[in-house]
C-alpha positions, 0 to 999 in steps of 0.5 A: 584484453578489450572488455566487451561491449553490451549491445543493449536498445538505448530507449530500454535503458532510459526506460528502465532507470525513469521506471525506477524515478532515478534521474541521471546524476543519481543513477551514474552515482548508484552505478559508480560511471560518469553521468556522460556515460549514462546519456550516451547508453540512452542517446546510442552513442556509447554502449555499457561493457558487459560488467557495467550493464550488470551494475546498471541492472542492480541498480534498475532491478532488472534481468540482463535480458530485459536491456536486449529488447528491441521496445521497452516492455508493455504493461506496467503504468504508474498508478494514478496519482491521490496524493496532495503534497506541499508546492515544494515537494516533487509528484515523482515517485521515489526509488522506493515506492517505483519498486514497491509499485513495480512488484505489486503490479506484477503479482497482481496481474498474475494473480488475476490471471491466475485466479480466472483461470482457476474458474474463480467468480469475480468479484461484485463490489469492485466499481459498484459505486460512484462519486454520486452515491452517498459516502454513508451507503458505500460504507454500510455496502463495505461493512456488509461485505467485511461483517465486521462487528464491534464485539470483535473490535472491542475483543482485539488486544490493542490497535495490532489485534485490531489490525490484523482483524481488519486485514483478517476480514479484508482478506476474507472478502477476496481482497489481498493485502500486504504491508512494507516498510520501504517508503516513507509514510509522507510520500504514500500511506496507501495504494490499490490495484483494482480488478474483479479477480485480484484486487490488492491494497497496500498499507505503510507498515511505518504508519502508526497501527491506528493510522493504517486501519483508516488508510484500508478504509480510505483504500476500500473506498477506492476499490468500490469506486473501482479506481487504481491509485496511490494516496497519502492522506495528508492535508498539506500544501495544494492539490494539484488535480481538483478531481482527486482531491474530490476523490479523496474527500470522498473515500476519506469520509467512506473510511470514517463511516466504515470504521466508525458507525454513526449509529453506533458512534452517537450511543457510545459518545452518548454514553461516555462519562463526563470529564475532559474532552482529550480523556473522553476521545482518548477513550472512544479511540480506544473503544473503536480501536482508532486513531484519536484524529479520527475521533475528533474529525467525526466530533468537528463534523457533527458540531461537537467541537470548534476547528480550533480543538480539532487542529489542536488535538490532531497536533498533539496527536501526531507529535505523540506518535513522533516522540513514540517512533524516535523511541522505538527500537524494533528489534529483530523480526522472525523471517517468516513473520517479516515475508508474510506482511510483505507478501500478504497472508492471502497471497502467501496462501494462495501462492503455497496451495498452488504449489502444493496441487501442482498448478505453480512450480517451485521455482514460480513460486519462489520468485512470487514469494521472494522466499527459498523453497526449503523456507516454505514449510515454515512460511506456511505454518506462519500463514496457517498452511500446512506445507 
């Protein structure tokens, strides 16, 4: 028996596998078919069995119905471009960051949606500022609205507590934010969606816990500028676009002032024991609940210490955090606990009453949460929801 060919729209093929920044020869080798095959289904002349398109939508991660379409569907762009990477190194998306980027922007746009039509007021902050205002008053603007103190950093239980207040106070501002471990932390420390409903930042869980701390600051930098956009913090190799690279100046020094307080930050070096400068900065880390780089970077810029001491504690810095990542063996985390992070404490919540009050289904609701209804009592109590 003849297998049945798929009559699927050849443009809605390519677009489908650029979405997921495969070329052709990786996606013939993730769909197990000859690379010809693959050009064929996005040129018209071949057409994919029945069996084969399913293969391909794995791979793409798309539903069958979406090949039928006669257009490529609207909506979903690549977000701007931050990052600064080496000459050598490709701008193009992974796989993993294109799906990452992919889903986030399809929860934030509902969400949105969803939230306007629940008669919430938007939100103040997003786009207040810009590139001509000083970093420092975008900062005070940005711990005024967390109110954050440093009697509650300093009562955190090591840089996990600190980050979970961090995100606590984030969130509380109407900002949601979640934490995945699928995209290498060179590629993408950090991205935002901006919007006055429904803004949203996400944070590489496999950052170090110090190091995403600064990059929701950096990103809180970009969401009161009002921009949408991936980084990645790094300082090597060229940028190719002049502006972000003045963009990131700017939210990085936001970021420093944010979670370092000049004020605050001159009375507690001032009073700092004497003793080697490594033991001093370890300390004030410690104390701001930071990462020893971010200490250094304020000390450089404040004539404290020569560029060569920073170079070489920033050095150091990261060859410590690669030896401690090599040793770790993380073991299993609670299922619960794992979606929460990835969903995002907030989103979870919001996701969960809806489908309490009756205004989201369950079956809406358990394709936003990527999690089975009958998890959603315990995902609830993880969340502080009652389900």
């Amino acid at each position: 028996m003849a297998s049945v060919e798929a009559l699927v729209t050849p443009e809605v093929m390519k677009w489908a596998r650029e979405q997921m920044s495969l070329s052709l020869d990786e996606a013939a080798r993730k769909i197990s078919r000859p690379v010809e095959d693959i050009i064929g289904w996005e040129d018209g002349t071949r057409r994919p069995t029945i069996a084969q398109l399913r293969d391909a939508a794995r791979v793409y991660k798309r539903s069958l119905a979406v090949f039928y379409l006669s257009a490529p569907p609207e909506g979903f762009a690549t977000l701007r471009d931050f990052r600064t990477l080496p000459e050598s190194e490709s701008r193009q998306y992974s796989p993993e960051l294109a799906l990452v980027v992919r889903a986030a922007d399809f929860r934030q746009r509902w969400l949105s949606e969803y939230l306007e039509d629940e008669g919430n007021e938007p939100l103040s902050f997003v786009g207040s500022a810009s590139l001509n205002d000083s970093p420092g008053r975008v900062a005070a603007g940005i711990r005024e609205t967390l109110a954050m103190t440093h009697s509650e950093l300093r009562e955190c239980s090591g840089y996990d507590g600190a980050l979970r207040l961090w995100i606590h106070k984030v969130e509380a501002a109407g900002i949601f934010v979640f934490r995945l471990r699928d995209v290498s932390v060179t590629e993408a420390r950090g991205f935002v969606i901006s919007d006055p409903y429904a803004p949203m930042i996400f944070l590489n869980a496999n950052d170090a816990k110090a190091a995403q701390i600064f990059t929701l600051a950096h990103e809180l930098g970009h969401l009161w500028l009002g921009h949408t956009g991936v980084s990645n913090l790094e300082t090597r190799g060229r940028v190719i676009d002049q502006e972000a690279d003045a963009v990131e100046v700017f939210c990085n020094q936001v970021a420093a002032e944010v979670i370092l307080p000049p004020q605050r930050f001159r009375e507690v070096w001032a009073t700092a024991p004497s003793g080697a400068l490594d033991k001093k900065i370890a300390k004030m880390a410690r104390e701001f609940k930071v990462s020893e780089i971010v200490i250094a970077r304020r000390l450089l810029q404040e004539n404290v210490i020569a560029r060569e001491s920073y170079e070489e504690i920033q050095n150091n810095v990261k060859q410590r955090w690669e030896e401690r990542r090599k040793e770790e063996k993380g073991g299993p985390v609670d299922y619960s606990i794992k979606m929460a992070a990835r969903n995002g404490h907030m989103f979870t919540k919001t996701v969960l009453a809806g489908f309490l009050s009756g205004t989201i289904s369950g079956r809406d609701a358990s394709q936003l949460l990527n999690v089975k209804i009958n998890n959603f009592t315990k995902l609830g109590k993880t969340v502080g929801l009652l389900v």
